[in-house]
Structure formats: C-alpha cells, structure tokens
C-alpha positions as CSV (number, residue, x, y, z in Angstrom):
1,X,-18.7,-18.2,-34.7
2,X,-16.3,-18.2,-32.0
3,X,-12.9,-20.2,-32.9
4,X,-12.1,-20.1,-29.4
5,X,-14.9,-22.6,-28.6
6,X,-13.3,-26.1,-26.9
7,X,-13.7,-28.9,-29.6
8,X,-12.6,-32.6,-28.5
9,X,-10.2,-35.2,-31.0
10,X,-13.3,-35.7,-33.3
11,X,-14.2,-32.1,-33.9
12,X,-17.3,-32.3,-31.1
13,X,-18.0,-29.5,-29.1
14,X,-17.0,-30.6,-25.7
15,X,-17.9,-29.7,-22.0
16,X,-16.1,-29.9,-18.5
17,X,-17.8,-32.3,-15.8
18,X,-15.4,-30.8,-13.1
19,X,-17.6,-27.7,-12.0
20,X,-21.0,-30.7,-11.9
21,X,-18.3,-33.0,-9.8
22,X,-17.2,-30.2,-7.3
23,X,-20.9,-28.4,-7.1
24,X,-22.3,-31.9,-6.5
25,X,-19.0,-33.1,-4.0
26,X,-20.2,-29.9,-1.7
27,X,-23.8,-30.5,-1.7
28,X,-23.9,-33.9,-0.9
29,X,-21.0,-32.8,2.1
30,X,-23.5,-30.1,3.2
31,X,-26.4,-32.7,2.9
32,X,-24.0,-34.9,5.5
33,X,-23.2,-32.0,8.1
34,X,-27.2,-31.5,8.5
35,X,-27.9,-34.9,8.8
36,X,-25.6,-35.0,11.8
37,X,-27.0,-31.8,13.1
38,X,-30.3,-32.9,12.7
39,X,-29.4,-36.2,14.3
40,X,-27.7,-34.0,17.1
41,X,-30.7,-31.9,18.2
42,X,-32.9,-35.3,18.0
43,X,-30.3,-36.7,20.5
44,X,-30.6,-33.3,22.3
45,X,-34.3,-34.1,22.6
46,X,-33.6,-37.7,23.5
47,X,-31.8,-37.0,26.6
48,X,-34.2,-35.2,28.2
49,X,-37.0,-38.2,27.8
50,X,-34.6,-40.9,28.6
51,X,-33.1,-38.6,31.6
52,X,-36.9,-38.1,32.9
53,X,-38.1,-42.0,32.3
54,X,-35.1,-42.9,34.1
55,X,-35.3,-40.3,36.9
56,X,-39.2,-41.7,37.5
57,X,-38.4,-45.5,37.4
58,X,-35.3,-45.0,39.7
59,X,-37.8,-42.6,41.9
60,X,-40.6,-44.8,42.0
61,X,-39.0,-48.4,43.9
62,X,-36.8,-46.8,45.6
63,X,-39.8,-44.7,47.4
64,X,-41.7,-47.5,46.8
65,X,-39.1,-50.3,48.9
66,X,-39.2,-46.7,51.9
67,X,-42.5,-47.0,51.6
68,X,-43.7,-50.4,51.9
69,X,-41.2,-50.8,54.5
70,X,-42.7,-48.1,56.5
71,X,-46.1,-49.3,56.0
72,X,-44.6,-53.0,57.3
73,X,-43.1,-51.9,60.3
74,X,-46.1,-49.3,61.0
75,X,-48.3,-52.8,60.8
76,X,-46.2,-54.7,63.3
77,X,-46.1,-51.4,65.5
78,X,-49.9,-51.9,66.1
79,X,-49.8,-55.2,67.1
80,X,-50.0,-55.3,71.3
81,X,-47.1,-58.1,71.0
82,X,-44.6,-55.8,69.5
83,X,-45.9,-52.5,71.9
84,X,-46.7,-54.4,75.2
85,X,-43.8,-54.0,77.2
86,X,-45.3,-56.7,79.3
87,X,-44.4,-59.7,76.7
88,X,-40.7,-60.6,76.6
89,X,-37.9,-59.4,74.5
90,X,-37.0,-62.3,73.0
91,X,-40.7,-63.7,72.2
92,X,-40.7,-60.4,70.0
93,X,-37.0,-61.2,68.6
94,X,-37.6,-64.6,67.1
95,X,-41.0,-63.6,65.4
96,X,-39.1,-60.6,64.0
97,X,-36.0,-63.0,63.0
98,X,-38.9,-65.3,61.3
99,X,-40.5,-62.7,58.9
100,X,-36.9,-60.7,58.0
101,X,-35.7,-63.5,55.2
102,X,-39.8,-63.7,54.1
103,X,-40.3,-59.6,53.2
104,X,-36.3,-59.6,51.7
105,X,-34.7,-57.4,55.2
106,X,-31.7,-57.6,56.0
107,X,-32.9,-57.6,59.4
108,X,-36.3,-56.5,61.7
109,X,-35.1,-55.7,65.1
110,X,-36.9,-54.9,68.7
111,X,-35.5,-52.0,70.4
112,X,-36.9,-51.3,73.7
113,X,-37.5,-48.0,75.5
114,X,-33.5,-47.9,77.1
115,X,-32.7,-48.0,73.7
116,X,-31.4,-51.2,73.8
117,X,-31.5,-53.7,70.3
118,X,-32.2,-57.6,71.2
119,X,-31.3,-60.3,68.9
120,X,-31.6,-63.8,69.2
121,X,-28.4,-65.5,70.8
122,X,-26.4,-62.6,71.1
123,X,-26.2,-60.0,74.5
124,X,-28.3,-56.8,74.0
125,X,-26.5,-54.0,72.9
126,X,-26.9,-50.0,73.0
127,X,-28.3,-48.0,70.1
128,X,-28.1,-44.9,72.2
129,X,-25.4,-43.6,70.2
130,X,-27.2,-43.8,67.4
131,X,-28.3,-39.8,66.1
132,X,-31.8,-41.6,64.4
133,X,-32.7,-43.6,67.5
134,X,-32.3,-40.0,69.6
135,X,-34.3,-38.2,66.9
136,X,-36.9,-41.2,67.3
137,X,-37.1,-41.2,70.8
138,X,-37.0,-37.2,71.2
139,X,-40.0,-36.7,68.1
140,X,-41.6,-40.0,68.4
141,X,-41.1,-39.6,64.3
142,X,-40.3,-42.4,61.6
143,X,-36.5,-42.5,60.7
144,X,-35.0,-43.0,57.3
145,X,-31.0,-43.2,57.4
146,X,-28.5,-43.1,55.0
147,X,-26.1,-45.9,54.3
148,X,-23.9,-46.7,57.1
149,X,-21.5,-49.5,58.1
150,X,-23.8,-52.0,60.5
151,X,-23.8,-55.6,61.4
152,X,-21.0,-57.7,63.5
153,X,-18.4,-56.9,61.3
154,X,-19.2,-53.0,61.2
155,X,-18.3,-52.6,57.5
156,X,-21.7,-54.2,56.2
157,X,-23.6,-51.0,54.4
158,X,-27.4,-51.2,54.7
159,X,-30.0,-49.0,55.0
160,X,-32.4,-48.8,58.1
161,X,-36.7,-47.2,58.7
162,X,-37.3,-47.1,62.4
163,X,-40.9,-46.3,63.5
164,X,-42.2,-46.3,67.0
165,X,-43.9,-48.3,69.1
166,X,-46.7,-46.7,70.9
167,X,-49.2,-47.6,73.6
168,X,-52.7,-46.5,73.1
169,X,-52.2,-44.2,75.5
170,X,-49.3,-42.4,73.0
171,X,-46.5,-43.8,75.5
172,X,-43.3,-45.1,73.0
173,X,-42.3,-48.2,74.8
174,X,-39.5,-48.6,71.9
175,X,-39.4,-49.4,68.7
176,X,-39.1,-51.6,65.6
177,X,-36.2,-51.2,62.8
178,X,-35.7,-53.3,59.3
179,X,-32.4,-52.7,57.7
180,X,-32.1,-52.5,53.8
181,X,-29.7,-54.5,51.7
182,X,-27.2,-51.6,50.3
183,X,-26.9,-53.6,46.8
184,X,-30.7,-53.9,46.5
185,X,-30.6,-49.9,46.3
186,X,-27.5,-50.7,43.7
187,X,-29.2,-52.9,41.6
188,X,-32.5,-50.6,41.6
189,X,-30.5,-48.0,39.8
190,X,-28.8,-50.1,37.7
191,X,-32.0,-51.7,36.2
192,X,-33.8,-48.7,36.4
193,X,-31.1,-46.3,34.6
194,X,-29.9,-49.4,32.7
195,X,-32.8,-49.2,30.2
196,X,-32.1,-45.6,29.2
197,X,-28.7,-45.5,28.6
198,X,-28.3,-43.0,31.9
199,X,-26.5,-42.8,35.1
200,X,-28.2,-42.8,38.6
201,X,-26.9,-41.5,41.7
202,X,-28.6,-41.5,45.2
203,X,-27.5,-38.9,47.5
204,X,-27.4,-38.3,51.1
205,X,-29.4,-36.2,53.6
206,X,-25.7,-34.4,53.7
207,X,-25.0,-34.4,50.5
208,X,-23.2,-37.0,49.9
209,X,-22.5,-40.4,47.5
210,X,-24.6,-43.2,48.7
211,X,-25.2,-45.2,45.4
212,X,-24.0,-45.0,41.9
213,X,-24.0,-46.6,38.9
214,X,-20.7,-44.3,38.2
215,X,-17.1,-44.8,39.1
216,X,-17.7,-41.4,41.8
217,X,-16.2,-43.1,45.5
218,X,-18.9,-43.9,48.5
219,X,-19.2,-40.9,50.8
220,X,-17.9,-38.0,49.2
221,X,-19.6,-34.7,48.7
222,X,-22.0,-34.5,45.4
223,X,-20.8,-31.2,45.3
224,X,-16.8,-32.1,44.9
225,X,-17.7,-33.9,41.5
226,X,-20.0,-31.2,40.5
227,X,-17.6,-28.6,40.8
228,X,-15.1,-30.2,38.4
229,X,-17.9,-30.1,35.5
230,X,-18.5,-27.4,33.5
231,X,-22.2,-25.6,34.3
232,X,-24.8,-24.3,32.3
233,X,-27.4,-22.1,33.2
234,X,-26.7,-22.8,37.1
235,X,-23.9,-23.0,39.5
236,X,-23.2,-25.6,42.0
237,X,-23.8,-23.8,45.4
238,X,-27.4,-22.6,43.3
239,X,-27.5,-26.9,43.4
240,X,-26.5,-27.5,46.5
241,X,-29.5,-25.4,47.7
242,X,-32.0,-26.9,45.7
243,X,-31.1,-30.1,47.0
244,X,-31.2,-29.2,50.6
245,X,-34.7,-27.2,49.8
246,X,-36.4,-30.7,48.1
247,X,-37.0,-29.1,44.9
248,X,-36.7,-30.8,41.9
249,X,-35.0,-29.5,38.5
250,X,-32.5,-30.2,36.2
251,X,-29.0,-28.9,34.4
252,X,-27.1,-29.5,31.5
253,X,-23.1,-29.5,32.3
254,X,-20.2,-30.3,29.9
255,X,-19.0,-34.7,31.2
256,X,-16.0,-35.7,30.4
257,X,-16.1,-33.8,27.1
258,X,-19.7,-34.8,26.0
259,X,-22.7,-32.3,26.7
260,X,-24.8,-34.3,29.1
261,X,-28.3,-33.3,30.6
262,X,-29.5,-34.3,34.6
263,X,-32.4,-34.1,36.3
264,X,-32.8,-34.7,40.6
265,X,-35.3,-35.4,43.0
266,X,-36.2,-36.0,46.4
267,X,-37.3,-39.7,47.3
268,X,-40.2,-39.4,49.7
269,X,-40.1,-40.2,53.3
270,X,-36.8,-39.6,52.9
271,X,-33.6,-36.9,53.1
272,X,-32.0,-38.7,50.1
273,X,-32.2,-37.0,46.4
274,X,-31.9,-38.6,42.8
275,X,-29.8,-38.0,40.2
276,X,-30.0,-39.3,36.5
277,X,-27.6,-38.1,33.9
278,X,-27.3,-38.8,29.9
279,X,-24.9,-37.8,28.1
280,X,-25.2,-36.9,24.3
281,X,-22.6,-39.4,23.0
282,X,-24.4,-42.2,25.0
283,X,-27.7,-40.8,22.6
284,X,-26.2,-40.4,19.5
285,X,-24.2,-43.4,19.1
286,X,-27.5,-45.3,19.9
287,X,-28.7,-43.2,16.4
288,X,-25.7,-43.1,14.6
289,X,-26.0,-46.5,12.8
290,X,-29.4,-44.7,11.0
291,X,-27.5,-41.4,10.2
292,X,-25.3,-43.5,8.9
293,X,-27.6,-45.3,7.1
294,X,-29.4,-42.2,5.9
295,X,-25.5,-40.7,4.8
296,X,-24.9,-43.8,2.7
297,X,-28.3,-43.3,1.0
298,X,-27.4,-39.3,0.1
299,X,-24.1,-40.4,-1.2
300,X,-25.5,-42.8,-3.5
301,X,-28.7,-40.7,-4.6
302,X,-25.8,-37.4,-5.0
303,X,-23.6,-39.8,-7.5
304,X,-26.6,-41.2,-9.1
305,X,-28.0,-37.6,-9.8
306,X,-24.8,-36.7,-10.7
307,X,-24.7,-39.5,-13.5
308,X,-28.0,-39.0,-15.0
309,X,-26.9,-35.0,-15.4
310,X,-24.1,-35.3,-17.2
311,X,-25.5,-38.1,-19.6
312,X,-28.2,-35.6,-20.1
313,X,-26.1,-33.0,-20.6
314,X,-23.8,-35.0,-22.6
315,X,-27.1,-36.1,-25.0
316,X,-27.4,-32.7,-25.1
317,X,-24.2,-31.5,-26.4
318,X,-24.6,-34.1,-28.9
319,X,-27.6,-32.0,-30.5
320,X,-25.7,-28.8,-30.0
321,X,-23.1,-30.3,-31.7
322,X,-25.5,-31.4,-34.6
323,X,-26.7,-27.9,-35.1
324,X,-23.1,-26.4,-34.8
325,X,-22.3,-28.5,-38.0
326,X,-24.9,-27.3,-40.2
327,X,-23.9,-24.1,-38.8
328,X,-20.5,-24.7,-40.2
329,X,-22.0,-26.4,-43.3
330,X,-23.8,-23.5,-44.6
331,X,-21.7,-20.6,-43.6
332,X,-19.0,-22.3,-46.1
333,X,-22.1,-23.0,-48.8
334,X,-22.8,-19.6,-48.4
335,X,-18.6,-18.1,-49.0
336,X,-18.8,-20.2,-51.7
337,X,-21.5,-18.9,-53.7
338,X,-20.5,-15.1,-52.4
339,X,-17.2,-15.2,-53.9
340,X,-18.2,-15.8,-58.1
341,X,-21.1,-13.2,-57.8
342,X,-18.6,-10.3,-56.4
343,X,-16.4,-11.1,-59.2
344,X,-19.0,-11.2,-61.6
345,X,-20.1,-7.5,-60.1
346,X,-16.1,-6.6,-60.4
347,X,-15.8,-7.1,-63.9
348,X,-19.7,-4.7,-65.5
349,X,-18.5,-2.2,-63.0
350,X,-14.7,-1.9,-65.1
C-alpha cells in the first residue's frame, strides 16, 4: 500500500477537482469561440442573401419609376395633340401642367423642334445647351439623365426621361420631358436597403455619386471612395470597367474595419448602376443576441456537467475509500496472527 497516497482530516482518500475545473473551464471556452465562428460564417452567408434581396428590390422601382415613365411619355408622344406642330404651345402646356401632380412628376414639359421648353406663365426658354436634348434631337433616341440642378432656382436636383415626338411620317417635331423628384430616388433606397440592414448607392453614367443612403458627398467619383477600401479578389480600375461595360458582379472589401460584401448593377434604360453593400457587423449583431443566448446555455450545461462529475466521482471515492479500509483492516489482522506463529517456529527450531 502506498503511504504516500493523499488522505483528508478524517483519514478518507481524497481527490483534486482542480484538473475537472480547468479541463472543463477550456472546453466550455472552446465550445464559446465555435459558437462565434459558426455564428460568423452564418453571417458570412447572410450578407450575401441580404446584399442580393436588397440589390433586386432597389433594382426593380427604380427601373420600374424609368420605366413607367418612359412608357407615359411614349403614350402622350402618340397622341397628334402633343406631335402636331399645328396645335399651340401652350394648349399642350396646360394639359401637361394638369397630369404632372396626378402621375407624382415633378414636371411634364413640351419642347418644340428649336429646342425651346414652354411653361405656363413664364417666357420660353432654350434647352439647346442641354447635352441630352442634343443627343435627342441628333438620334431621335429616349434620354435618361443623371441628377442635375434644374428648376427656377437652379439648385433643385431631379431627374429627367425625354422621348421624342414624331410625325407619322418619322419627322421629330420636338419632344416631351417629365422630371423626377431626386428624394423619391432617396427614399427608394432607403426603403428598399432599409429592410436588409444594407447600404444603397446609385451611380452615374460617369461614375459618380447620385444617391446614397451613406454619408459619401453628391457628385464625387465612386471610384475615390473605392480606392480608400481595402479589395479582395478585385481592384478598383478592374471595377471601374465593369461598371462602364454594364456587367453585373460583386466584391467583398474590408469598411471601416468590418469585412463587408457588395453587389452592382445596371438599372435599365439607363447609364446609372446600383450598389448594395452589408457589412458583417451589421449581420452579426442582428445574431448575436442568439449566440448569446446559445453561450449562456453551454455555460450552464459545462457547470452542470461539471457538478454531476465530481459528485459521481466523489460517490465513488467513497466506495474506494470503503474497500481501502478493509484493505487496511486485514493487512493488520493478518501481522497480527503472523507474528505468534514465527515465534512459535523460533523456539522447535532451537
């Protein structure tokens, strides 16, 4: 029997918890780190729905509102009223002035074939300046701008589809234009990208900041902002000509110290592209009150476990302790009787 063997005050056999409280203080810790990995790669995965289902609501009404206005103006372009150079400018004004507060427009305007705008109460003014009214005129085409400061007091953003007005002969007597509020554009991404979490950005046949739900400033390049973040897998002049080229895609990039994942696309009828970006904080801390309540749980199931082994193990001890007694027991019933039969066996031998 080993005398070296730990005993406790009342002559038990006794054990150390401390190797049962570290072993079970590191699995429970490791339990923790792949909870939050796990819940990291989820998030990872989560992005890239909630970038896409952003990306396709934002996509859809804003090609949608290009769209139906197109088809609108297209409509009153067939009408002999509106193409008939014969009926009067300002006949064609106050019908036009009539439906823009009905369809939501800023404004429907008649241009005629000087290029020349007419408005109701106000002189006639020049659009020849205008680059879209020129590329209308020269292609006979429908024209999309970008934002731009319009109206009387030349700081009012809006956005403005021009379509021709054509005889049946093909001859474009002028033309009809609807302008687009700038903060219905705005709100469109916000409710869109809202939903998700994500960021929207439009951007410009040139590439540059129309409308954000981000603090990036009105007008400057895409590619300024782009450059200051952190790249993966692609580089921002491999971006830039993506974008120019109308093909969609996506990237991840390093935001402001949180991985974040966007995809782009081109609105049709249009030069402008889409942006939506989420980042992984933005995901996870949607999750994080679950991992959290998933942590607590392996916390209290470790220290549970951890309670019901060492009272097993202390039950146990308890019936090794038992057996090490009558251990003890007989060794000394067995000294006791050795000791008068060698002397016994001393004393024939002499």
């Amino acid at each position: 029997m080993n005398k070296k063997t730990p005993k406790n005050k009342n002559n038990s056999w006794a054990i150390s918890f401390s190797p049962l409280l570290r072993y079970s203080a590191i699995f429970c810790l490791l339990t923790l780190a792949v909870i939050l990995a796990g819940g990291a790669v989820l998030s990872a995965g989560q992005m890239k729905k909630d970038a896409q289902a952003s990306l396709a609501s934002v996509h859809a009404q804003t090609s949608q509102r290009v769209k139906e206005s197109i088809t609108l103006l297209e409509s009153l372009a067939s009408l002999p009223e509106f193409y008939d150079p014969a009926v009067p400018a300002i006949d064609k004004v106050k019908k036009l002035d009539q439906m823009s507060p009905y369809f939501g427009y800023l404004m429907i305007c008649y241009v005629d074939s000087d290029i020349t705008v007419y408005s109701d109460g106000s002189e006639p003014a020049s659009l020849a300046s205008r680059d879209y009214m020129q590329q209308l005129f020269s292609t006979g085409e429908n024209q999309v701008t970008d934002s731009f400061a319009a109206g009387a007091d030349g700081v009012t953003l809006n956005y403005t589809v021009a379509v021709p007005l054509r005889t049946p002969q093909g001859n474009i007597t002028g033309c009809l234009f609807c302008s687009i509020y700038f903060d219905e554009v705005v709100d469109i991404l916000e409710q869109s990208a809202g939903i998700n979490g994500s960021d929207a950005t439009l951007i410009g046949s040139k590439g540059q900041i129309m409308s954000t739900t981000t603090d990036m400033p009105y007008g400057d390049p895409i590619m300024n902002e782009l450059r200051d973040t952190h790249l993966f897998g692609t580089t921002s002049d491999k971006l830039q000509e993506q974008l120019l080229a109308a093909i969609s895609g996506d990237f991840w990039s390093l935001t402001d110290g949180s991985p974040a994942y966007t995809v782009y696309q081109r609105v049709e009828n249009t030069g402008w592209d889409v942006l939506c970006t989420v980042k992984l904080a933005t995901v996870f801390a949607d999750i994080l009150p679950s991992l959290l309540l998933v942590s607590g749980l392996t916390v209290i199931l470790c220290i549970g476990l951890m309670l019901l082994l060492r009272h097993y193990i202390a039950g146990q001890m308890k019936v090794v302790d038992v057996l090490v007694h009558s251990v003890e027991e007989l060794e000394k019933r067995f000294i006791k009787t050795s000791a008068p039969m060698t002397w016994i066996s001393t004393r024939s031998s002499a």
